[in-house]
Each structure stands twice: as structure tokens, then as C-alpha cells.
C-alpha angles and dihedrals in degrees: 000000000000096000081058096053098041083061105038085046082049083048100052103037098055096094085057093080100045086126099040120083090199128057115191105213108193102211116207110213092236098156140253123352101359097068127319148136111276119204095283093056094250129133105263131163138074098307092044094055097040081054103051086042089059094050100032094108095032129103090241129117115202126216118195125221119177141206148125115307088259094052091040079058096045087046087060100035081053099045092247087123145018108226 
């Protein structure tokens, strides 16, 4: 059910940043293959992928920041990060 909603909730914000060149993504370290950090320190995982696909044509750069579910929440509620 979260996965749903934090998609849904990607789905639905993008218009939000028409005017914005960067997106922050917190990513919450939720596991494999969910979302998580791979070897080479990158994002990697489903949310990840489903994220980069959306905004592969677009003119939008993303910046990861990374934390638990409940920070990657708090990044959002305090404006650190986007989505």
C-alpha cells in the first residue's frame, strides 16, 4: 500500500516543479529491492527506477538525499527535499 501512494503522490506532484530544474528525492532506505543504497553508494532499487523512468525525458536533474521512512517524511513536511 505505501509503495502505491508514494507513487501515486510522485505521479501527481510532478507538475509542482514546472518551473524547478532540480528535484530532491529523499530516499528511505526500505531494503532490496524496494529502495536502498547498492556497492557504489548509489540509489538503487524499485522506487528508484520507477523515479529516474518518469523523469528520464524530462529537463530535471535529481539529488538524493537519504534517510529512515520517518526523516525522508520530515525532509518533505520541512521543504529539504521535493518528494
Amino acid at each position: 500500500m505505501k509503495k502505491l501512494f508514494l507513487i501515486l503522490f510522485l505521479c501527481m506532484s510532478l507538475n509542482i516543479f514546472a518551473q524547478q530544474r532540480e528535484i530532491i528525492l529523499a530516499v528511505p532506505d526500505l531494503g532490496d529491492p524496494i529502495s536502498f543504497y547498492n556497492e557504489f553508494n548509489q540509489p538503487s532499487g524499485f522506487f528508484i527506477e520507477i523515479v529516474q523512468e518518469l523523469l528520464r525525458n524530462s529537463p530535471y536533474k535529481l539529488k538524493y538525499i537519504s534517510g529512515s521512512f520517518s526523516e525522508c517524511m520530515g525532509f518533505v513536511r520541512d521543504g529539504k527535499a521535493d518528494l
